[in-house]
C-alpha positions as CSV (number, residue, x, y, z in Angstrom):
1,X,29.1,-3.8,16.4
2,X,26.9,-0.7,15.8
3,X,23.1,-1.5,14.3
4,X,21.5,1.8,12.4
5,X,17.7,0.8,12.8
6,X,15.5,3.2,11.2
7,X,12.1,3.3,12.7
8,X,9.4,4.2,10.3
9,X,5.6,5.0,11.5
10,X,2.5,6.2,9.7
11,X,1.5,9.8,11.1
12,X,-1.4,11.1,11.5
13,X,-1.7,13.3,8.9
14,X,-4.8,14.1,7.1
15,X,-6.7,13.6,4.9
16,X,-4.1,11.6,3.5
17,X,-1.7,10.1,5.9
18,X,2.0,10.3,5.4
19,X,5.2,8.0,6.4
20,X,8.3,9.6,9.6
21,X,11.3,7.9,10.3
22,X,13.9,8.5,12.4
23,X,17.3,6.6,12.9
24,X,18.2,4.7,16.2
25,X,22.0,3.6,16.7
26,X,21.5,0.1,18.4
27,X,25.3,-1.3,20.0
28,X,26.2,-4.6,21.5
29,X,23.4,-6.4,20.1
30,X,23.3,-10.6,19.2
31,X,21.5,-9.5,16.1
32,X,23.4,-9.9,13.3
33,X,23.9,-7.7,9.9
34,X,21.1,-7.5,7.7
35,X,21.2,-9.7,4.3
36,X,20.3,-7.8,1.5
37,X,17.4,-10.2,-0.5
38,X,16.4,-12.4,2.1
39,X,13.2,-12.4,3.0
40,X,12.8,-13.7,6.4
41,X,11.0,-13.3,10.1
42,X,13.7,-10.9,12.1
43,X,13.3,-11.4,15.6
44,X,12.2,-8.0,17.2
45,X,13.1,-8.8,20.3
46,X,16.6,-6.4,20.5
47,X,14.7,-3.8,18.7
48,X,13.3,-1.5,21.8
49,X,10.1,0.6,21.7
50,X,11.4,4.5,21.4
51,X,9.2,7.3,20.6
52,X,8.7,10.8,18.9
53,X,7.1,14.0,19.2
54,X,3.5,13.4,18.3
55,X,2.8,17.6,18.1
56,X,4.9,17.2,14.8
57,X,3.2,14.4,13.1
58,X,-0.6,15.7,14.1
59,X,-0.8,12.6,16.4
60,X,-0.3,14.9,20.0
61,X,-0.8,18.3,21.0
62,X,2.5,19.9,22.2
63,X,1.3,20.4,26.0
64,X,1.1,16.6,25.7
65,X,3.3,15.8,23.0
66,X,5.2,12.1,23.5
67,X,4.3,9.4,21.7
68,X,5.3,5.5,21.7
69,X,6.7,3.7,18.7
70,X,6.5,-0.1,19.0
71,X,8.7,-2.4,16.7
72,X,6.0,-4.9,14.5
73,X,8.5,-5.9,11.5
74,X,12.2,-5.1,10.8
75,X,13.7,-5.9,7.2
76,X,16.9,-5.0,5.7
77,X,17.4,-1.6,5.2
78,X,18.4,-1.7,1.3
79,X,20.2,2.1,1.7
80,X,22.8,1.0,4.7
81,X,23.6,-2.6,3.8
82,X,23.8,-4.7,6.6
83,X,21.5,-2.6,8.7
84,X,17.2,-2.4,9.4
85,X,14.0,-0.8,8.6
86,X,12.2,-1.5,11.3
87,X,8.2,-0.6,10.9
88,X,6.5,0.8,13.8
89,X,2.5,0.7,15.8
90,X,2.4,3.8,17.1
91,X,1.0,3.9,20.9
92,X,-0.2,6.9,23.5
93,X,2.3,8.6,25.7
94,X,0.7,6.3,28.3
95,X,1.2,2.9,26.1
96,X,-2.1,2.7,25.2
97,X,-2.9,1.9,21.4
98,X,-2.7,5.4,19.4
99,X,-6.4,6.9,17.2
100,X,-4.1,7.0,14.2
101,X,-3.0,3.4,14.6
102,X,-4.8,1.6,12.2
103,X,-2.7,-1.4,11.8
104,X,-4.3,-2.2,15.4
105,X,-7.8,-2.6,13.8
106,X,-6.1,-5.4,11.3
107,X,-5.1,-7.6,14.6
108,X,-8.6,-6.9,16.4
109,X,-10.5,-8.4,13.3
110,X,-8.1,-11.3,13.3
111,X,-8.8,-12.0,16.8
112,X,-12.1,-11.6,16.7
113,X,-12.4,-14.7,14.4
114,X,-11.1,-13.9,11.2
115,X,-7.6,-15.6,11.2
116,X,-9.8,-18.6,10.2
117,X,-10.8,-17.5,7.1
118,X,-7.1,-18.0,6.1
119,X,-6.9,-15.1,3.7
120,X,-4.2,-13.7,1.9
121,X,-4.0,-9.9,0.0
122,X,-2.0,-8.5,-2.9
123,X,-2.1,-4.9,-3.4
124,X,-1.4,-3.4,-6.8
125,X,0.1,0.1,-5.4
126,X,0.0,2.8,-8.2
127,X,2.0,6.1,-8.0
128,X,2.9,9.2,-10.1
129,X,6.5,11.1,-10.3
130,X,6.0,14.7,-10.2
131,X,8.8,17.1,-10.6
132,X,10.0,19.1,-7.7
133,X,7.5,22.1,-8.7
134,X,5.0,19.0,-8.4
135,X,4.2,18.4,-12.0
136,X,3.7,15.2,-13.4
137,X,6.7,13.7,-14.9
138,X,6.8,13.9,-18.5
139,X,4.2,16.5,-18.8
140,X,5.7,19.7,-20.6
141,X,5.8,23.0,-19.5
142,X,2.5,24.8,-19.5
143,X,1.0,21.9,-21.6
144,X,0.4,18.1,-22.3
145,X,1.7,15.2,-23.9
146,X,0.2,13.2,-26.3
147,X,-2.9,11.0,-25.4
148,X,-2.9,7.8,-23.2
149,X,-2.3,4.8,-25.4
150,X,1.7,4.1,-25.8
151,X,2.7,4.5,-22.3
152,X,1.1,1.6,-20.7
153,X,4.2,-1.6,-19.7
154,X,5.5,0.8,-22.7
155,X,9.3,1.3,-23.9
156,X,11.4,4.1,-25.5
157,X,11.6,7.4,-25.3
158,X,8.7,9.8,-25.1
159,X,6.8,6.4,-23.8
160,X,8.6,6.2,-20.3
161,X,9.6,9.3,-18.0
162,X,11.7,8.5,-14.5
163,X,13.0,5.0,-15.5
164,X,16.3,5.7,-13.5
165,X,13.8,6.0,-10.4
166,X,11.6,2.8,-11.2
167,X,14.9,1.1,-11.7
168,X,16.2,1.5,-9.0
169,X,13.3,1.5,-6.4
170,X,12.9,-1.7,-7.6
171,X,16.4,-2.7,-6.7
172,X,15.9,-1.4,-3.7
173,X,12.8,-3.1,-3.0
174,X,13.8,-6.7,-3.4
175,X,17.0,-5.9,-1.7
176,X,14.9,-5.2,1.7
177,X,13.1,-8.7,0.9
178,X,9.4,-7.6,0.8
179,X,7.1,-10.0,-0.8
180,X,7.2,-8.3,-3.7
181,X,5.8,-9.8,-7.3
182,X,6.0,-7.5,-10.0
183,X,6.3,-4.0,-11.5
184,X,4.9,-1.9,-14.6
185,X,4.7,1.1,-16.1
186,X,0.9,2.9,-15.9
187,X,-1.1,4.3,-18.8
188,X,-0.7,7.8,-17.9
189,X,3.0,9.2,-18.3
190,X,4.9,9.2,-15.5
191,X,2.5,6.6,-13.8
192,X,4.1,3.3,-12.2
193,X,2.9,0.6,-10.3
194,X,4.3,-2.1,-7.7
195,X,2.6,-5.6,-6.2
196,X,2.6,-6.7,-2.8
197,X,1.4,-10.2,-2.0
198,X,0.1,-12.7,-2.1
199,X,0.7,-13.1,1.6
200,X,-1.2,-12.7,5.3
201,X,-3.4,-9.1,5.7
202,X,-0.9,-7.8,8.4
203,X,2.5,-8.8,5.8
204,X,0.5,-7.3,3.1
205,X,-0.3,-3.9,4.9
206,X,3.4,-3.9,6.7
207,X,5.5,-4.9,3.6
208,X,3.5,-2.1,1.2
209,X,4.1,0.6,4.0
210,X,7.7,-0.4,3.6
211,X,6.9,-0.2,0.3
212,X,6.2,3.7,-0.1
213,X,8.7,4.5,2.2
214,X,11.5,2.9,0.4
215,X,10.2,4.8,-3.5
216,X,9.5,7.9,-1.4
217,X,13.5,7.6,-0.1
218,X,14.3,6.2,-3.7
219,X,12.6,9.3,-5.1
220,X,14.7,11.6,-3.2
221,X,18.0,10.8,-4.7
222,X,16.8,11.7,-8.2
223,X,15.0,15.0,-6.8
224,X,11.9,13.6,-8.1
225,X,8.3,13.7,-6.1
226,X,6.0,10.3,-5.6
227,X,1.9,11.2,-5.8
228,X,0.0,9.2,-4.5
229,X,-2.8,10.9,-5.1
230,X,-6.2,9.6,-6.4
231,X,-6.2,11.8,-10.0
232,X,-3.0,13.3,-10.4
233,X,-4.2,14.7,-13.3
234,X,-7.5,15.7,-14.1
235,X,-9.0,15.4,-17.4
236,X,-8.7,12.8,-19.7
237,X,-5.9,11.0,-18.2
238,X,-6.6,7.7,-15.6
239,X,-6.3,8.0,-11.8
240,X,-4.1,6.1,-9.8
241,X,-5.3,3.2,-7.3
242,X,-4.6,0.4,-5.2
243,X,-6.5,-2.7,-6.3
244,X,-7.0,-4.9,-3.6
245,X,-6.6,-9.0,-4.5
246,X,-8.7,-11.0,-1.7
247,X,-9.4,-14.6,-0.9
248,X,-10.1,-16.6,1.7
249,X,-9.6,-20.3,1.8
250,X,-13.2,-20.7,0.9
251,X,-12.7,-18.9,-2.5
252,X,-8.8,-20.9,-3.1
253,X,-10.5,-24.4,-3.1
254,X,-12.5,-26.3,-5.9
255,X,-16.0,-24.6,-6.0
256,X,-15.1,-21.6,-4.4
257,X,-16.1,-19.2,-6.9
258,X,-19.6,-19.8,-4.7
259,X,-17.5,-18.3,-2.2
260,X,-16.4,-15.6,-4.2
261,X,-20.0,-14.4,-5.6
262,X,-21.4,-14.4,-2.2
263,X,-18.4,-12.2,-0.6
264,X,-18.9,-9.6,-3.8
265,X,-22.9,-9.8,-3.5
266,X,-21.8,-8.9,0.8
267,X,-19.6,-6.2,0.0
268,X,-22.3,-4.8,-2.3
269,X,-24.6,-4.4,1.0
270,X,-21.8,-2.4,2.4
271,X,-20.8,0.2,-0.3
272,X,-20.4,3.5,1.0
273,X,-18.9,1.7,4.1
274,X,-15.9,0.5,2.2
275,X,-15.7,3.6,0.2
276,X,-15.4,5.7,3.5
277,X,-12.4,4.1,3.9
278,X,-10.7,3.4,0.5
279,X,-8.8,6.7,0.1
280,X,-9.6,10.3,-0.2
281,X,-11.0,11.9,-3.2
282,X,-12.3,8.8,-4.4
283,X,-14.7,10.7,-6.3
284,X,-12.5,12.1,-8.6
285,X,-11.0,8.2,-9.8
286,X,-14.2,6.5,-9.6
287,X,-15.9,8.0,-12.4
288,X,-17.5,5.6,-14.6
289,X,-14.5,6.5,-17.4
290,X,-10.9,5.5,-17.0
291,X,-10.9,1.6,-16.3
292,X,-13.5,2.4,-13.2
293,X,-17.2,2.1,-11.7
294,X,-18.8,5.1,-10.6
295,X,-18.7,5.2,-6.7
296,X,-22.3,5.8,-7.0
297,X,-22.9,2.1,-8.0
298,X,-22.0,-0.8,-7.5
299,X,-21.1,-3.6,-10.0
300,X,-18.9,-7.1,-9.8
301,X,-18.4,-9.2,-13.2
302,X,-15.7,-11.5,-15.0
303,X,-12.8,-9.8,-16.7
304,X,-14.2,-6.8,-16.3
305,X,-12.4,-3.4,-15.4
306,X,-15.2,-1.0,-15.4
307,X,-16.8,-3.2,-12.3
308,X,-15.8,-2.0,-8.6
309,X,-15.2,-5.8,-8.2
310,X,-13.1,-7.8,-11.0
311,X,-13.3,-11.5,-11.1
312,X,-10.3,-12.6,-13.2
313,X,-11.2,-14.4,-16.2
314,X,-9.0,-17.3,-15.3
315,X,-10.4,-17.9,-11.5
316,X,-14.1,-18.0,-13.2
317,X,-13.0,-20.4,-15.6
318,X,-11.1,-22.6,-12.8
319,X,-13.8,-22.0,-10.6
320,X,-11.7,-21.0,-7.8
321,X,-9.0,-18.2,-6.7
322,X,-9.5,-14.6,-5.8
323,X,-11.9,-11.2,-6.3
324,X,-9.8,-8.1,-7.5
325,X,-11.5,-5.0,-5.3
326,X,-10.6,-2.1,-8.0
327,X,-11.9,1.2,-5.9
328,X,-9.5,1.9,-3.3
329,X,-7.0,4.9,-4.4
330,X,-3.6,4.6,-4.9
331,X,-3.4,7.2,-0.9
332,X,-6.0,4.4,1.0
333,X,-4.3,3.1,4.0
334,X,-3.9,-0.7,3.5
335,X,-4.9,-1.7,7.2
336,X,-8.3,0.2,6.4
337,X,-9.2,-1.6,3.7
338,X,-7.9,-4.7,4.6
339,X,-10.0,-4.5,7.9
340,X,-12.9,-3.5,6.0
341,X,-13.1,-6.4,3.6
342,X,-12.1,-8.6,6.4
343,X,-14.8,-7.5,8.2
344,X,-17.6,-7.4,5.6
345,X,-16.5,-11.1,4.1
346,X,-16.0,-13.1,7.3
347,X,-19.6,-11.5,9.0
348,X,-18.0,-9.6,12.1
């Protein structure tokens, strides 16, 4: 039996970092065919490290130019039934853990003590379609559409622009079993978003990598570009982020809104050090207008969406539950800002 595994790594692009992939042909393996839809823990162990040329993803220089790719989480691979996408750390020519390899700094904040906070992350990813000369989707040429108001979790046409490509991404999606919760349409045209969680910070991270990859691969088929990009749009039109849904089991339990306060009043202290790593051209999004807090201050409140920290109205009423981080952009790498808040929250 022949396995096609495709191993997909971050790079080390910049200032926003992009997703490779390359396809290994695995044969005489015990693993069995992927199921489409299950979400489950594949064993990595007959998935073997490999590697690429770093000089071509900015993560070597060519006199130097090998680097590793280490297996951390295969699912199905929802565009070859029966066969993987296997995410990969990326490591040194030498096996040592890579600059660019953030999902590293996710496991040494773990270890260093806060795997006993218990805490779980959903990240509401938003994107843009762009056409293939990179305009947004539903824009027309050499103008604008009408203003924001009927496009948000909209229907109909003139509302809703790439809904063949939302379609089937999500298809897709579920098909590869990522801990996946919902999907809507955004308020600027165009605009879409997907949830990953609730779940662990490295499932989180891993399964909205996957994530990206799989509507960038969706995109392709329908000759259609994914932004990700913090204000795809200037002008009067909303940016596009990745709100970031935190608790730890101090915040889940009766009483824990205490929890909660004190965790927003400790990521106040450290503002510019979570905005350093939330995503370039931030300052673009975080305005003060569109559904955001400037980046120059910092605010947290209940049901509010022009605070950098949202308490849902329902967790202040139960007294318990989760803060809703609303500044990191829609390009932030999720092992940064899950790191961060880790960090910040649990005191290391």
């Amino acid at each position: 039996m022949v396995i096609l595994a495709e191993y997909i790594w971050v790079d080390g692009t910049a200032p926003t970092k992009a997703l490779r992939s390359k396809t290994k042909v695995l044969k005489g393996l015990s693993l069995p065919q992927a199921m489409l839809g299950e979400s489950m823990e594949i064993p990595l162990d007959e998935f073997p490290a490999w590697g690429a040329d770093g000089s071509s993803t900015n993560q070597a220089e060519g006199r130097d130019s090998d680097i590793g790719l280490q297996p951390v989480r295969a699912v199905a691979d929802p565009f070859r039934p029966g066969h993987y996408l296997v995410l990969c750390e990326v490591l040194k020519g030498d096996g040592t853990l890579h600059p660019t390899n953030t999902r590293s700094l996710v496991r040494e904040v773990l270890a260093a003590g806060a795997d006993k906070a218990e805490s779980l992350f959903g990240f509401e990813q938003e994107y843009t379609f762009l056409t293939a000369e990179g305009a947004p989707y539903g824009f027309p040429d050499g103008g604008y559409p009408a203003p924001q108001g009927p496009y948000y979790c909209a229907v109909g046409t003139g509302n809703i622009f790439g809904r063949e490509v939302y379609e089937d991404f999500m298809e897709r999606v579920l098909e590869a079993g990522l801990a996946i919760t919902g999907f809507n349409w955004e308020v600027m045209p165009g605009q879409a978003e997907f949830q990953v969680g609730t779940v662990g910070p490295l499932e989180a991270c891993d399964h909205l990598w996957l994530g990206r990859w799989i509507l960038h691969r969706t995109a392709e088929e329908h000759g259609i570009k994914v932004s990700l990009a913090a204000k795809p749009a200037r002008g009067d039109w909303n940016g596009a982020g990745m709100h970031t849904n935190f608790s730890t089991a101090a915040m889940r339990v009766p009483g824990g809104i205490k929890a909660i306060n004190a965790a927003c009043d400790r990521i106040g202290e450290f503002r510019q050090a979570h905005l350093d790593v939330y995503g370039h051209d931030y300052e673009s999004r975080l305005t003060g207008a569109h559904e955001t807090c400037s980046y120059k201050e910092f605010r947290y409140g209940v049901a509010d969406r022009t605070c950098s920290i949202r308490i849902p109205r329902h967790v202040a009423e139960q007294g318990c539950g989760y803060l809703e981080d609303r500044r990191p952009n829609a390009n932030a790498d999720p092992y940064e800002v899950a790191a961060r808040l880790l960090k910040t929250v649990c005191g290391l």
